[in-house]
C-alpha positions in Angstrom: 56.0 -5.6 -13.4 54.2 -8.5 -12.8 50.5 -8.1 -10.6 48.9 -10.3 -8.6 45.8 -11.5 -10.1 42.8 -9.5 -10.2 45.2 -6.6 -11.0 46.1 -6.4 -14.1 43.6 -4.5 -16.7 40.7 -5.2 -17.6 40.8 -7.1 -20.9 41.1 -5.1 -24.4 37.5 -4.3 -26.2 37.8 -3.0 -29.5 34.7 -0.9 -29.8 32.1 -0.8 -27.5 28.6 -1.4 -28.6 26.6 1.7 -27.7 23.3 -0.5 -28.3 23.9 -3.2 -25.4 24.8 -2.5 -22.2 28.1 -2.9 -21.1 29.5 -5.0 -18.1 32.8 -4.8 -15.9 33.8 -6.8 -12.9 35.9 -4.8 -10.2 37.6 -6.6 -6.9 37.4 -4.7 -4.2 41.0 -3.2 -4.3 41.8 0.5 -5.1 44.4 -0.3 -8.1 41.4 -2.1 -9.9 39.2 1.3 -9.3 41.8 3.1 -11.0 41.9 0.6 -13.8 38.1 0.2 -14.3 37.7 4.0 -14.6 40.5 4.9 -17.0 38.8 2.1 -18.7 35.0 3.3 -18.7 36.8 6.9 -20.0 38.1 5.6 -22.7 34.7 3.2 -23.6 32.9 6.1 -23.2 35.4 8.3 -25.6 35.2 5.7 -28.3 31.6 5.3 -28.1 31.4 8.9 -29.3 30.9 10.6 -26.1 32.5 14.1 -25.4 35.9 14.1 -23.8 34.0 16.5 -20.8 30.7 14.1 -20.3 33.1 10.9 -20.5 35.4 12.3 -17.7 32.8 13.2 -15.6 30.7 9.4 -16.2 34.3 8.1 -14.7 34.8 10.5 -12.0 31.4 9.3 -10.9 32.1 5.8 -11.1 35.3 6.8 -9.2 33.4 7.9 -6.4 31.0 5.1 -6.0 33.6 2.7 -6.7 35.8 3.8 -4.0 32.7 4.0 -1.9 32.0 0.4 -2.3 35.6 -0.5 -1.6 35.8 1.8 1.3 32.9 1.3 3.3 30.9 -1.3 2.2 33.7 -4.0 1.3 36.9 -3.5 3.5 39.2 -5.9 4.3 37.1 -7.9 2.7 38.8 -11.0 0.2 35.5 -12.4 -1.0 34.3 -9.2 -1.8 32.8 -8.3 -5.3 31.5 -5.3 -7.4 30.1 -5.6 -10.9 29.3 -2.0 -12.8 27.0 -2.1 -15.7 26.5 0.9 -18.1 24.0 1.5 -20.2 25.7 4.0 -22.8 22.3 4.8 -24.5 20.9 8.5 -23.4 20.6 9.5 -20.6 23.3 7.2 -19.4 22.4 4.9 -16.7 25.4 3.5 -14.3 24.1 0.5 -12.0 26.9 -0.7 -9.3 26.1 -3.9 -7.4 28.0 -5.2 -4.4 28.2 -8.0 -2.1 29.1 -5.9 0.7 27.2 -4.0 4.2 24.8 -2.2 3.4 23.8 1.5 3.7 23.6 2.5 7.1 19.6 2.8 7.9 19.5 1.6 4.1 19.9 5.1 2.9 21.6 6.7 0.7 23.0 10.4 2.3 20.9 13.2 1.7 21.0 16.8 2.4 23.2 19.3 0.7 26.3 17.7 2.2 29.2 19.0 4.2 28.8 22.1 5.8 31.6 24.4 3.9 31.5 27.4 6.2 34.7 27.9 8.6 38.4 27.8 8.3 39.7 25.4 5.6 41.4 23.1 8.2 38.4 22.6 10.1 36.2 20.9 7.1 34.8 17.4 7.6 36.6 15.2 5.6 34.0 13.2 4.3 30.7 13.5 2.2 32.3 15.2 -0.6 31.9 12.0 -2.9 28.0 11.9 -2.5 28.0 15.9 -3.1 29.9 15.1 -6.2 28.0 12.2 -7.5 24.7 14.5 -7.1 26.1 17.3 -8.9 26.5 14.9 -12.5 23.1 13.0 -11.6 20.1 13.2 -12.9 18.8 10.6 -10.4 20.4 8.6 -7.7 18.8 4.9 -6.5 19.6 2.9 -4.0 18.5 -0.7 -2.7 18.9 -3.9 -1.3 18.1 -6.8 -2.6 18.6 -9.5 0.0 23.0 -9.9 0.4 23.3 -7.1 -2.4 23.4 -3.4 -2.8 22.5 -1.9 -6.0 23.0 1.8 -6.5 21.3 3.5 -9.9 22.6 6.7 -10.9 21.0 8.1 -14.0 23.6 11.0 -15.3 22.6 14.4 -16.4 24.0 14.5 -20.1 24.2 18.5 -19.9 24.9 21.4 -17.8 
């Protein structure tokens, strides 16, 4: 199967330095979220992390990721999202985008979706945000003049 470019994987690394920070450029399609975060799992694993802390490091940078392409970049074709990670305790994930920004430039705060009620009558959104908070230490946001930059600092155990 041949993909269009920009879709394919990112390229091989052979063993992530876990003293340097570590960089990855994402379009803003879903298919190169999937690949970017099966990639940072398996960085993370062969850095040394814990199968349970790197899952949960990708399933965060799922969320934001998909964020990004969702609401801050769609349908947008000169879109772009770089993640850096700083693998160094207590892991540091910054994701930058040239997309809208935050609406009031802020992230959501709050405890997030009201859970109460029948199952079918749930918001459908907000669960991401809930999600990120529950790994996160901290969580940043800002603008710096056409680009968002979103910090999250991850809490390394329970």
């Amino acid at each position: 199967m041949v993909l269009p470019p920009g879709e394919g994987p990112p390229p091989p690394r052979t063993q992530p330095d876990a003293d340097r920070a570590w960089h990855y450029e994402i379009g803003p399609r879903p298919r190169q979220v999937s690949l970017i975060c099966v990639r940072v799992d398996a960085d993370l694993r062969i850095a040394g992390y814990a199968p349970d802390i790197a899952a949960s490091m990708a399933l965060v940078c799922a969320e934001a990721l998909n964020n990004i392409v969702e609401h801050a970049l769609p349908g947008r074709s000169d879109g772009w999202i770089t993640l850096e990670i700083d693998p160094a305790p207590p892991c540091r994930l910054t994701f930058r985008d040239n997309g809208a920004p935050l609406p009031d430039g802020l992230l959501l705060a709050g405890p997030g979706p009201d859970l109460s009620g029948e199952r079918r009558d749930l918001a459908e959104g907000g669960y991401g945000w809930l999600l990120i908070r529950s790994f996160a230490e901290s969580v940043a946001y800002t603008r710096l003049e056409e680009e968002n930059v979103l910090q999250v600092t991850l809490r390394m155990s329970g």
